[in-house]
CHARMM-style PDB file with segment names, atoms N, HN, CA, C and O in Angstrom:
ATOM      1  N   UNK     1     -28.395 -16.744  32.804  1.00  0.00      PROA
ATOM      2  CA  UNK     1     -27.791 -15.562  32.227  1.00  0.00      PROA
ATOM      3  C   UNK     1     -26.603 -15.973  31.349  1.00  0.00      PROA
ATOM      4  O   UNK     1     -25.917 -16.931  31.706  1.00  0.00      PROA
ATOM      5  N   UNK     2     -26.300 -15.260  30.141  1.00  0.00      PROA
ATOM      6  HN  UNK     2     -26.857 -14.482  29.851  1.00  0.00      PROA
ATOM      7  CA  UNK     2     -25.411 -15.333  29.488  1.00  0.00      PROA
ATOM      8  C   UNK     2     -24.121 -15.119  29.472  1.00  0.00      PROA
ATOM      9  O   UNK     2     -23.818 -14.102  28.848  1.00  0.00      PROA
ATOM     10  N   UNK     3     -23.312 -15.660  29.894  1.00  0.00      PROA
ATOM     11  HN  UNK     3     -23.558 -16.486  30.400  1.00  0.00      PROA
ATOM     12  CA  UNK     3     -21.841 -15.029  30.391  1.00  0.00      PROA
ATOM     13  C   UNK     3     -20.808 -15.214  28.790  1.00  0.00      PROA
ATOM     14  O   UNK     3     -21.004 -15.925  27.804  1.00  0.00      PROA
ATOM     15  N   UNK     4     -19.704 -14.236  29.112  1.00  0.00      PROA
ATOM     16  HN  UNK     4     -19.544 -13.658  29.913  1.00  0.00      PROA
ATOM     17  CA  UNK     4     -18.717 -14.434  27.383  1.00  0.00      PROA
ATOM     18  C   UNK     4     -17.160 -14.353  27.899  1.00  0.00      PROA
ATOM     19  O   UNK     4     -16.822 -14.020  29.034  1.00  0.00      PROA
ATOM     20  N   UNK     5     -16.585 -14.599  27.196  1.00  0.00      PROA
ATOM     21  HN  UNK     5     -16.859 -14.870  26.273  1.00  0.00      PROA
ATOM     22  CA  UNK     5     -15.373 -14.662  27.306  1.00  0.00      PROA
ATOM     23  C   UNK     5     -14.870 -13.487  26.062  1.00  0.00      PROA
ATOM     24  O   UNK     5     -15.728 -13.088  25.275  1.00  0.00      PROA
ATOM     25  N   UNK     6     -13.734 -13.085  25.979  1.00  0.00      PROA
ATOM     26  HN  UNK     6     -13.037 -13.409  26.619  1.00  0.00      PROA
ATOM     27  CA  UNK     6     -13.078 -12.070  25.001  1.00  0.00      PROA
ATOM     28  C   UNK     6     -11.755 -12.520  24.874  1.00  0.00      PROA
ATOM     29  O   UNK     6     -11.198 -12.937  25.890  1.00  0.00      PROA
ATOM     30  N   UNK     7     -11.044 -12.508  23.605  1.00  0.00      PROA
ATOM     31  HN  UNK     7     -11.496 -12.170  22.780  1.00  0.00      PROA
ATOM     32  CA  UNK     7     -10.145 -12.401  23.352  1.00  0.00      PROA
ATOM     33  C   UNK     7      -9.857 -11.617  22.387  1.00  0.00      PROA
ATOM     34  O   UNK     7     -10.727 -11.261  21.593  1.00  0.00      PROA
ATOM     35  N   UNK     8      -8.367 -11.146  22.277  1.00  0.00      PROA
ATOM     36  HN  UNK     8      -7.660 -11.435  22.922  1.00  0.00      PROA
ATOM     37  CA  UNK     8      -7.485 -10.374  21.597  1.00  0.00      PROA
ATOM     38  C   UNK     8      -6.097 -10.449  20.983  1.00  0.00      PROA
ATOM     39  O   UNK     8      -4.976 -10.370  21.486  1.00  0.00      PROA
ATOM     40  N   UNK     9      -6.638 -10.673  19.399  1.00  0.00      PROA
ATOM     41  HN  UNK     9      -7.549 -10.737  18.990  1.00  0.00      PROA
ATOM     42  CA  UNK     9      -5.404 -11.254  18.694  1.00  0.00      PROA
ATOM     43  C   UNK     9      -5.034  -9.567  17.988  1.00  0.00      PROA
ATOM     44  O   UNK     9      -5.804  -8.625  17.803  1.00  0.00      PROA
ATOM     45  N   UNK    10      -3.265  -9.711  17.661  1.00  0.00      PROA
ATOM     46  HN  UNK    10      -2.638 -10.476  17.810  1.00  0.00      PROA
ATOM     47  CA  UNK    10      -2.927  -8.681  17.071  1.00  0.00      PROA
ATOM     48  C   UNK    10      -2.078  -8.899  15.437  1.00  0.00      PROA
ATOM     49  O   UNK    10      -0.910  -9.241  15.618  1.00  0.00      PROA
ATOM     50  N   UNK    11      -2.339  -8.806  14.402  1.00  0.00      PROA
ATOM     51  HN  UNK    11      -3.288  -8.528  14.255  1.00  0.00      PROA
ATOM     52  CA  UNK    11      -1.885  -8.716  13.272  1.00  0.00      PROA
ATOM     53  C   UNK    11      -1.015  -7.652  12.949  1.00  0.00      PROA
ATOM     54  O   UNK    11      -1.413  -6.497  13.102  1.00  0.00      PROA
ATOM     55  N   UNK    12       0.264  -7.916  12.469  1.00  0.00      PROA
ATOM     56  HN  UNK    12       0.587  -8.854  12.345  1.00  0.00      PROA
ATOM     57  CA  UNK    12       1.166  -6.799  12.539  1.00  0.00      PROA
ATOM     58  C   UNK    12       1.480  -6.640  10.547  1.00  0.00      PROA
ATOM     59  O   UNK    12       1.441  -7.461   9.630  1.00  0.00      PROA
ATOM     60  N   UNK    13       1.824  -4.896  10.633  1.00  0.00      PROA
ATOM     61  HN  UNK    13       1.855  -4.229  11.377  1.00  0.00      PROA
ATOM     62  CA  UNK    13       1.969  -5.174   9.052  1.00  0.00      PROA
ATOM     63  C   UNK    13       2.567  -5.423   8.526  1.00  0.00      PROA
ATOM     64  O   UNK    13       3.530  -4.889   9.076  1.00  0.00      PROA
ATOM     65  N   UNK    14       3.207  -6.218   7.171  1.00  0.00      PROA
ATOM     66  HN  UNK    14       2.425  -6.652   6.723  1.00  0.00      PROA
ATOM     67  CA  UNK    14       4.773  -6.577   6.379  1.00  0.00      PROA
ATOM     68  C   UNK    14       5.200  -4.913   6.193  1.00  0.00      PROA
ATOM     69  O   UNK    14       4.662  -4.177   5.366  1.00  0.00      PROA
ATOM     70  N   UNK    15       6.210  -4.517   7.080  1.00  0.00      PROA
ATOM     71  HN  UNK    15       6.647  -5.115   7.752  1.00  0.00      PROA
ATOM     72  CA  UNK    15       7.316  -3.331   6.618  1.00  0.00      PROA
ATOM     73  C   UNK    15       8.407  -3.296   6.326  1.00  0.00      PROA
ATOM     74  O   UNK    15       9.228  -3.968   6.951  1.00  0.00      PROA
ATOM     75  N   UNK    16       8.684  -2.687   5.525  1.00  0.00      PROA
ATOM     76  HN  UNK    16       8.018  -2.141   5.017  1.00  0.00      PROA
ATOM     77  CA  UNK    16      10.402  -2.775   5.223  1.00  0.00      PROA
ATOM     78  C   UNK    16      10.077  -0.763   4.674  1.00  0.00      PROA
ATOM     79  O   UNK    16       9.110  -0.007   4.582  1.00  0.00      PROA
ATOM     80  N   UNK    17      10.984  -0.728   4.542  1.00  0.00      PROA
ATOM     81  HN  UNK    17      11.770  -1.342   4.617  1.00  0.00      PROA
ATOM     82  CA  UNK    17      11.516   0.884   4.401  1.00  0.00      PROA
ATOM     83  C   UNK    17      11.047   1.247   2.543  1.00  0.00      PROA
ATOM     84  O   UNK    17      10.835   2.254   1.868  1.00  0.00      PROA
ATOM     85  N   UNK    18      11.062  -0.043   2.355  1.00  0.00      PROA
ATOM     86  HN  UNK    18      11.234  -0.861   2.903  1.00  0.00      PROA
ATOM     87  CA  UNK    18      10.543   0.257   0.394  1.00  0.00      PROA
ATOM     88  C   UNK    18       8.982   0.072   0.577  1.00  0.00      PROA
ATOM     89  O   UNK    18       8.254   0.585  -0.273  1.00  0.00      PROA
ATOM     90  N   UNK    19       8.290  -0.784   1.868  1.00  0.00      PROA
ATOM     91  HN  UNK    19       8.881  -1.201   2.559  1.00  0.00      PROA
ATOM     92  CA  UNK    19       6.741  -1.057   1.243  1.00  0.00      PROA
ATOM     93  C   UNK    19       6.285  -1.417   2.430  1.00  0.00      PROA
ATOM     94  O   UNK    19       6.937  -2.066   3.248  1.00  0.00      PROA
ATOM     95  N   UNK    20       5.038  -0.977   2.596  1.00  0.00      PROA
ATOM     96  HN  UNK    20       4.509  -0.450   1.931  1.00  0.00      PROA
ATOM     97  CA  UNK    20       4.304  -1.373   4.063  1.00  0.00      PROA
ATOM     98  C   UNK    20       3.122  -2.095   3.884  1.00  0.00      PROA
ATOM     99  O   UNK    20       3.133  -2.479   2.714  1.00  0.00      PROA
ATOM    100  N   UNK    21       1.855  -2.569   4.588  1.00  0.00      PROA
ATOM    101  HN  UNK    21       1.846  -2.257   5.538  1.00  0.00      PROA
ATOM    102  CA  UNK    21       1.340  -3.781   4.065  1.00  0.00      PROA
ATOM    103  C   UNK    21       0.678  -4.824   4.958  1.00  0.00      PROA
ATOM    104  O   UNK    21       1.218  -5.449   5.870  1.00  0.00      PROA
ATOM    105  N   UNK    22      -0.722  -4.914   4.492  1.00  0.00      PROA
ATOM    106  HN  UNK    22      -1.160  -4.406   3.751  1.00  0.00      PROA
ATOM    107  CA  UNK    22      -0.980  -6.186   5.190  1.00  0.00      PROA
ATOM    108  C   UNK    22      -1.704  -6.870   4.316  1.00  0.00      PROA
ATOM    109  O   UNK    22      -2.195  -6.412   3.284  1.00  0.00      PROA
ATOM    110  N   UNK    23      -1.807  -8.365   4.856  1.00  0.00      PROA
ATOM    111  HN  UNK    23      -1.409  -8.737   5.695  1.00  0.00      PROA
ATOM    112  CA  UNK    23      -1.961  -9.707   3.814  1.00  0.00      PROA
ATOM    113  C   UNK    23      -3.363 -10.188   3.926  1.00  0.00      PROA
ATOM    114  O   UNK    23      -4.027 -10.840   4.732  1.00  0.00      PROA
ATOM    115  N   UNK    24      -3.518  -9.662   2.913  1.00  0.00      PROA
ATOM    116  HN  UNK    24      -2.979  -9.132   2.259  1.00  0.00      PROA
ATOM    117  CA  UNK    24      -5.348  -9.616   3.163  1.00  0.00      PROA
ATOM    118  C   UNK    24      -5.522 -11.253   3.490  1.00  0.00      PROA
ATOM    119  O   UNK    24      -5.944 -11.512   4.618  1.00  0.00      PROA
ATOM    120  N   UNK    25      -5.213 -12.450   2.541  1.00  0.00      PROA
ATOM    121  HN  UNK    25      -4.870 -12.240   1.625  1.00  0.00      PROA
ATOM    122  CA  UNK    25      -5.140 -13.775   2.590  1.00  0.00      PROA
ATOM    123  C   UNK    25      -4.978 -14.027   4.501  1.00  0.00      PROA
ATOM    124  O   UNK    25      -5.827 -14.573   5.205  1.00  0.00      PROA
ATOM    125  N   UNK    26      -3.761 -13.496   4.931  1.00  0.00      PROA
ATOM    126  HN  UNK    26      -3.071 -13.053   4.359  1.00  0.00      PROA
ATOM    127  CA  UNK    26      -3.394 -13.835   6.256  1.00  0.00      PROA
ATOM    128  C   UNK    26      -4.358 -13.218   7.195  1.00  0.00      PROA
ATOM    129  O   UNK    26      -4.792 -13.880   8.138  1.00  0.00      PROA
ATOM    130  N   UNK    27      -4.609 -12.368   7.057  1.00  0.00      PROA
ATOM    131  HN  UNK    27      -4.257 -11.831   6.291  1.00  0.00      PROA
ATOM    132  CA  UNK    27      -5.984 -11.712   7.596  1.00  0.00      PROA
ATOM    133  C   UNK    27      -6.942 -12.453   8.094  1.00  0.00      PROA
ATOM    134  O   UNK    27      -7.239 -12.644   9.274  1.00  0.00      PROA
ATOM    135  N   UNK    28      -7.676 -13.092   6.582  1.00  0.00      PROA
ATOM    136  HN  UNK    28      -7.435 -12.937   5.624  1.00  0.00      PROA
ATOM    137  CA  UNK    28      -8.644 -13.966   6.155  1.00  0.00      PROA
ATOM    138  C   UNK    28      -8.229 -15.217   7.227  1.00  0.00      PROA
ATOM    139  O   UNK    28      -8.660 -15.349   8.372  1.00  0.00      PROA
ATOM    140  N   UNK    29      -7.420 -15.954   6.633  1.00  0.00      PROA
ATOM    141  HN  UNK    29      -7.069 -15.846   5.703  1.00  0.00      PROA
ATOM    142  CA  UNK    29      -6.935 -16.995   7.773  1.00  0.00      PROA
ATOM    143  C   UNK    29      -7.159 -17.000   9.022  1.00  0.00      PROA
ATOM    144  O   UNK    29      -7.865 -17.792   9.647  1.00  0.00      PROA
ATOM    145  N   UNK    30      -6.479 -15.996   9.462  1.00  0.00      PROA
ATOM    146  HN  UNK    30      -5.905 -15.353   8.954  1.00  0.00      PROA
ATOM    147  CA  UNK    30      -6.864 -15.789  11.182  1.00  0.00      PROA
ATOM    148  C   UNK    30      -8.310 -15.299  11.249  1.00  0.00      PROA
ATOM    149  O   UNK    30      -8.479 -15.660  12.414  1.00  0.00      PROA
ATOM    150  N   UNK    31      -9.018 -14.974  11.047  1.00  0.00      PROA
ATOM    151  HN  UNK    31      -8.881 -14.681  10.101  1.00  0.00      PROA
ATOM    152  CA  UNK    31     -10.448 -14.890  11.303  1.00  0.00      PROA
ATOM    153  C   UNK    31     -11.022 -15.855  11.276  1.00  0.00      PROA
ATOM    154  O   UNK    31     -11.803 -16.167  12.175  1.00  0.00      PROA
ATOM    155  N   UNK    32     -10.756 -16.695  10.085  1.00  0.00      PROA
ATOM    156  HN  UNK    32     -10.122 -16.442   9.354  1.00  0.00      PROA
ATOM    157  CA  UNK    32     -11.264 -17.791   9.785  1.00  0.00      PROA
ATOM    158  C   UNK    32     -11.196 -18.956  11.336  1.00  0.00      PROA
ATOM    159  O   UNK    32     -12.000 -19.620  11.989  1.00  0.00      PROA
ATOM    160  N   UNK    33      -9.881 -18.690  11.349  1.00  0.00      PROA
ATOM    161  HN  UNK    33      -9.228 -18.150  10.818  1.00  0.00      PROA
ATOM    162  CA  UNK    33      -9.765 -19.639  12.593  1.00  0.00      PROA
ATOM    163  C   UNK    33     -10.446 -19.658  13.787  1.00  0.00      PROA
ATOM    164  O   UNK    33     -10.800 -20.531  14.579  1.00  0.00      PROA
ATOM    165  N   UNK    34     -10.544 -18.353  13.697  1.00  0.00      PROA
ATOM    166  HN  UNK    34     -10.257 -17.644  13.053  1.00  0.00      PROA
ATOM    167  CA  UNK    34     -11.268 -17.921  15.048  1.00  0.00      PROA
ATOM    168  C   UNK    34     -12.433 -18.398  15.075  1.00  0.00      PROA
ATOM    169  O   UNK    34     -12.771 -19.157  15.983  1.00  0.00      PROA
ATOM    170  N   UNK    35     -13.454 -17.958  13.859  1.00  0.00      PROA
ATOM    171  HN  UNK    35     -13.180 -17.341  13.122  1.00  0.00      PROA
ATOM    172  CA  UNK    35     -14.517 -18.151  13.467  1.00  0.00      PROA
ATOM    173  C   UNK    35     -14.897 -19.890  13.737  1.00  0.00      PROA
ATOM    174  O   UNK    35     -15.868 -20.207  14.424  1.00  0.00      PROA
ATOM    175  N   UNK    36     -14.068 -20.830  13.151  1.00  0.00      PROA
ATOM    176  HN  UNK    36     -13.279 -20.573  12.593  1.00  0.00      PROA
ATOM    177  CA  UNK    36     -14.643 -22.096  13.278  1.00  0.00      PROA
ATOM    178  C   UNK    36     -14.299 -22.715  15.051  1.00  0.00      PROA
ATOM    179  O   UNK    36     -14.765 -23.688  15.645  1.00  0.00      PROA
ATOM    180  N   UNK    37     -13.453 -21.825  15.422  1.00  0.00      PROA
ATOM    181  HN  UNK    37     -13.075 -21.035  14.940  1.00  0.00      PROA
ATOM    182  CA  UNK    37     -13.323 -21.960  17.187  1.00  0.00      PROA
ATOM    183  C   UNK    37     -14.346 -21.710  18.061  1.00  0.00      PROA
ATOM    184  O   UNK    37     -14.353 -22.018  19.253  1.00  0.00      PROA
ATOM    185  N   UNK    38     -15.348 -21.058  17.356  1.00  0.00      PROA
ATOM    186  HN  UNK    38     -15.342 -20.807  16.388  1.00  0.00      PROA
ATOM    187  CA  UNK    38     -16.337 -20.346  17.750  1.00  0.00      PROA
ATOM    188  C   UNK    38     -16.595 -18.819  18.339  1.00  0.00      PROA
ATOM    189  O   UNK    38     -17.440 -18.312  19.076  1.00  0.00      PROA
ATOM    190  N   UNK    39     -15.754 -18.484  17.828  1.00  0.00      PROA
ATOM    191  HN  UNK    39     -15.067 -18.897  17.229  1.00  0.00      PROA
ATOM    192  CA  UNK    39     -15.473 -16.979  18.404  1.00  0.00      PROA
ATOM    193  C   UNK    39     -16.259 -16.669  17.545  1.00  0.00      PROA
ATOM    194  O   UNK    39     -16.765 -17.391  16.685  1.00  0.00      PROA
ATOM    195  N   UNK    40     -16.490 -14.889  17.852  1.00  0.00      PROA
ATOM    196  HN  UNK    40     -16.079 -14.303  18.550  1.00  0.00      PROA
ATOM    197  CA  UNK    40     -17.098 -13.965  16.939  1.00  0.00      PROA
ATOM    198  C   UNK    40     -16.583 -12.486  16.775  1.00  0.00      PROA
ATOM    199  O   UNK    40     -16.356 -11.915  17.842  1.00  0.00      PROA
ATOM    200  N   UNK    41     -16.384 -11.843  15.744  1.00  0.00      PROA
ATOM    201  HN  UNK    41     -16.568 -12.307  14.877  1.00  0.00      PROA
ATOM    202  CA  UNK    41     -15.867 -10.819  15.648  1.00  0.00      PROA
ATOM    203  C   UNK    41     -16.721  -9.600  16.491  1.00  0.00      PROA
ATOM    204  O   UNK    41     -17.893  -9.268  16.313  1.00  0.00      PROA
ATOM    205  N   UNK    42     -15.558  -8.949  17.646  1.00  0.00      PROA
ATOM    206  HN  UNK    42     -14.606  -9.219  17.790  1.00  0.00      PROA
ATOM    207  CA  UNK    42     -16.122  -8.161  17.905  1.00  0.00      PROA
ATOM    208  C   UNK    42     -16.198  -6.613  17.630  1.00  0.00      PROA
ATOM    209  O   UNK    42     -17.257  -5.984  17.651  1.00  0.00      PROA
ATOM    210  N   UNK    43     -14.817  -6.001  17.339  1.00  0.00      PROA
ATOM    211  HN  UNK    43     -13.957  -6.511  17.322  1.00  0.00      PROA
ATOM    212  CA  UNK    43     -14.326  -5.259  16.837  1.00  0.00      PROA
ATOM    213  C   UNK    43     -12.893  -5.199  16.286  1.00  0.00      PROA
ATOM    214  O   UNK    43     -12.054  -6.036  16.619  1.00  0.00      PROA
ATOM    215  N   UNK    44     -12.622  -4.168  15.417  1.00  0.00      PROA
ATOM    216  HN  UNK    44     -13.304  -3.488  15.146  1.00  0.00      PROA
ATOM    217  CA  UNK    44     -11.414  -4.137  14.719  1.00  0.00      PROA
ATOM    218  C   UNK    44     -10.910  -2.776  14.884  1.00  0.00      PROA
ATOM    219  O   UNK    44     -11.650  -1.854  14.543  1.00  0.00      PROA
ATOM    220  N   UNK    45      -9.482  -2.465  15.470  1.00  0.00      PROA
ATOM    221  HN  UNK    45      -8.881  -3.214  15.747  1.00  0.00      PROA
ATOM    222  CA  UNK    45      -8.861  -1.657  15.569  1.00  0.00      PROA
ATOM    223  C   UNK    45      -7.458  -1.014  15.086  1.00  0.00      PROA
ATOM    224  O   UNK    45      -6.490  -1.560  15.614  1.00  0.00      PROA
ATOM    225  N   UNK    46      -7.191  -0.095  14.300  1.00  0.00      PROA
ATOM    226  HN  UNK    46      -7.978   0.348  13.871  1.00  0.00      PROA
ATOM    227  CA  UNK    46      -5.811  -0.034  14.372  1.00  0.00      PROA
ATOM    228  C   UNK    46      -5.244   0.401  15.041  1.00  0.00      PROA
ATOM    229  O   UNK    46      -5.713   1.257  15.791  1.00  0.00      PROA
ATOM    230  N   UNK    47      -3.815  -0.024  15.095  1.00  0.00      PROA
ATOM    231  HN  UNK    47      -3.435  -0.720  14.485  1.00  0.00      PROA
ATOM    232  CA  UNK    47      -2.533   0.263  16.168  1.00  0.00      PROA
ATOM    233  C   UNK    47      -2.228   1.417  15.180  1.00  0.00      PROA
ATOM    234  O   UNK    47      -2.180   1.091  13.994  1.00  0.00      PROA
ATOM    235  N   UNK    48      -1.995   2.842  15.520  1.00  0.00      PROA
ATOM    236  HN  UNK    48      -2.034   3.107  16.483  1.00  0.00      PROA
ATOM    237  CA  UNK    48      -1.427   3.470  14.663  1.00  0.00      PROA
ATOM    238  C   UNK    48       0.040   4.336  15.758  1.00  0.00      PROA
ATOM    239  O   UNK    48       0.096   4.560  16.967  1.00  0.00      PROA
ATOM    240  N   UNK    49       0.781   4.544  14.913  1.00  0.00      PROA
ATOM    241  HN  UNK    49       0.735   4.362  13.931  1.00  0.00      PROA
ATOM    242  CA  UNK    49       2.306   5.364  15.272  1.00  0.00      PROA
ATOM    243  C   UNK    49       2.799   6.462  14.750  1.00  0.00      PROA
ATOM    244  O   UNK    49       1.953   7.281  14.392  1.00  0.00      PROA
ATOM    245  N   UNK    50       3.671   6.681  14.627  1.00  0.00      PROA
ATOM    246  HN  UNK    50       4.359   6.016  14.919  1.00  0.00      PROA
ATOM    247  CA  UNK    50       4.537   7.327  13.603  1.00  0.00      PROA
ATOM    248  C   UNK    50       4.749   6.962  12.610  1.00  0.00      PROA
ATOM    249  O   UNK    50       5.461   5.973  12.436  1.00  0.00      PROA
ATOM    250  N   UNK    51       4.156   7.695  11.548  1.00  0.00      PROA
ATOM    251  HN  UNK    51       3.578   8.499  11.690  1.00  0.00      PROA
ATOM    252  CA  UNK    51       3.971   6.966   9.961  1.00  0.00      PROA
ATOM    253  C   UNK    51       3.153   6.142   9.572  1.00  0.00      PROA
ATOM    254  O   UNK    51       3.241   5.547   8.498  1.00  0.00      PROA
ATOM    255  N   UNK    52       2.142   5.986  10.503  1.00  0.00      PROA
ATOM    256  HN  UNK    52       2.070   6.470  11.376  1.00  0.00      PROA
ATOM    257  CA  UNK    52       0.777   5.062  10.169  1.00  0.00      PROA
ATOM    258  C   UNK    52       0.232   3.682  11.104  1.00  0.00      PROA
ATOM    259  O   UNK    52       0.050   3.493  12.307  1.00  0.00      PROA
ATOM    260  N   UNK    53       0.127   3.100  10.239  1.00  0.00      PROA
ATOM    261  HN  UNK    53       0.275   3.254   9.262  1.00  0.00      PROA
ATOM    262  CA  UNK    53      -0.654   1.822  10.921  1.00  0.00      PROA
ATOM    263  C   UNK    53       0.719   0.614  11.000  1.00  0.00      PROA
ATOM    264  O   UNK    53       1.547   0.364  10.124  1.00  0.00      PROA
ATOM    265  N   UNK    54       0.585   0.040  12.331  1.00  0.00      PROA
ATOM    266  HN  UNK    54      -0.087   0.243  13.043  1.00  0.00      PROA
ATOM    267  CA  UNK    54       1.697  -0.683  12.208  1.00  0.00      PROA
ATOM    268  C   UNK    54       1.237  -2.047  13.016  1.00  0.00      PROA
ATOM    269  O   UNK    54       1.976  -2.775  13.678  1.00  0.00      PROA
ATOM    270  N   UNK    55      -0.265  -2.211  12.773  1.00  0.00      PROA
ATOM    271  HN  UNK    55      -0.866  -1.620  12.235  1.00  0.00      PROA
ATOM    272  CA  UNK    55      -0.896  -3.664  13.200  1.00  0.00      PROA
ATOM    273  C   UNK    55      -2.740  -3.115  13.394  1.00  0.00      PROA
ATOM    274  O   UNK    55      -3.225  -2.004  13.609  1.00  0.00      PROA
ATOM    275  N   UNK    56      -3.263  -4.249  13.231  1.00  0.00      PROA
ATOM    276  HN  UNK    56      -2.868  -5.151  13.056  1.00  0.00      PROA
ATOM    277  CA  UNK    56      -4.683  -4.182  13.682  1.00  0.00      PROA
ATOM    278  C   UNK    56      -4.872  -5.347  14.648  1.00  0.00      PROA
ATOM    279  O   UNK    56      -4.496  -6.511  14.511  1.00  0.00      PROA
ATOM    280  N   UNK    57      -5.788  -4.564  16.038  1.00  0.00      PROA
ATOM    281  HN  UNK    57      -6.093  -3.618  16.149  1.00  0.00      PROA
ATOM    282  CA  UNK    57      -6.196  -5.550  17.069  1.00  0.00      PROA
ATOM    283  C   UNK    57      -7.274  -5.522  16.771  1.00  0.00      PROA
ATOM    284  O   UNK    57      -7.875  -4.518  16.389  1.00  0.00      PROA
ATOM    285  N   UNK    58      -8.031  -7.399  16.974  1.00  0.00      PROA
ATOM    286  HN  UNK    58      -7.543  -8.214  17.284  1.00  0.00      PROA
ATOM    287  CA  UNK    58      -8.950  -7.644  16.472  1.00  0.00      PROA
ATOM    288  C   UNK    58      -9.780  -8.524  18.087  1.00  0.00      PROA
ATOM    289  O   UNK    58      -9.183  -9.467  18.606  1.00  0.00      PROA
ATOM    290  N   UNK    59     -10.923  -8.106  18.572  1.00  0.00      PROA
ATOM    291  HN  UNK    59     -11.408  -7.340  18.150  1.00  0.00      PROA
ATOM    292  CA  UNK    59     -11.548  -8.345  19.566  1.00  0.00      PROA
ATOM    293  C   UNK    59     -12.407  -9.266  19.373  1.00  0.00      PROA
ATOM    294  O   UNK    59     -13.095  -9.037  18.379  1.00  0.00      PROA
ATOM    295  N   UNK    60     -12.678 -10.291  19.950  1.00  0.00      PROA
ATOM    296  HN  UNK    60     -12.119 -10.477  20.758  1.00  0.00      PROA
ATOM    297  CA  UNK    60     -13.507 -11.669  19.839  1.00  0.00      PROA
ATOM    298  C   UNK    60     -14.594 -11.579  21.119  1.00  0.00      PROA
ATOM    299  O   UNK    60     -14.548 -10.987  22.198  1.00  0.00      PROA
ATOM    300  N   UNK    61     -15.507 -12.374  20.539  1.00  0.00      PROA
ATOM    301  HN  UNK    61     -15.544 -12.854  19.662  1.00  0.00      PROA
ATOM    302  CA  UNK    61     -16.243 -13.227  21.853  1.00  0.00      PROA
ATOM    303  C   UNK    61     -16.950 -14.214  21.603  1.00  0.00      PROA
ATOM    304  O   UNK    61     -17.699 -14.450  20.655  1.00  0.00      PROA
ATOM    305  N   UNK    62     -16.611 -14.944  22.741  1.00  0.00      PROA
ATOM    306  HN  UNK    62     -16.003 -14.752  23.511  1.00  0.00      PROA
ATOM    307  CA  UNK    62     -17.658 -16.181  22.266  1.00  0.00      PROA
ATOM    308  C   UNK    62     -18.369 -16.542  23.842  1.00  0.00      PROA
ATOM    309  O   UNK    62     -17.648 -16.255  24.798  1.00  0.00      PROA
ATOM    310  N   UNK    63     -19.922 -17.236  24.197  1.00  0.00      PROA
ATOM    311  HN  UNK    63     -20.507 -17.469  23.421  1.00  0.00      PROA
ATOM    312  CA  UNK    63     -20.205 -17.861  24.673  1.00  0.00      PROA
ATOM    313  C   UNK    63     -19.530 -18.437  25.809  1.00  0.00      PROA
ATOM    314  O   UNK    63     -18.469 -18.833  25.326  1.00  0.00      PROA
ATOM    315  N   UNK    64     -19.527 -18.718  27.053  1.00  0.00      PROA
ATOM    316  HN  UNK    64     -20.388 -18.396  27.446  1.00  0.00      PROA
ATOM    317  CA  UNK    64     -18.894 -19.772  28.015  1.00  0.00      PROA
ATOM    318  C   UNK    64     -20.048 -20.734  27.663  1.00  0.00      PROA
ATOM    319  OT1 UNK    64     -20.096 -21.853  28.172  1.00  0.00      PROA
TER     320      UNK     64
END
């Protein structure tokens, strides 16, 4: 039988009071990483608050 493991990384957005924001490049990166770790994307979520989105959690799995 197939057993998995999960993990959960969180990306937070560049804010400042003039501009809010996330880094598509930095994004890319961390997936990437994951990806050649062998993880796999499982889902993508935003953190949302007061005034919007203020990070996306991103759910993995890979294989034991």
């Amino acid at each position: 039988m197939k057993t998995f493991e999960y993990k959960t990384i969180k990306i937070d957005s560049k804010f400042s009071w003039t501009k809010s924001g996330f880094e598509s490049d930095r994004i890319d990166e961390e997936l990437n990483i994951m990806g050649r770790e062998g993880w796999e994307l499982v889902t993508a979520e935003s953190a949302i608050s007061t005034g919007g989105t203020y990070a996306f959690l991103y759910t993995f799995k890979r294989e034991r």
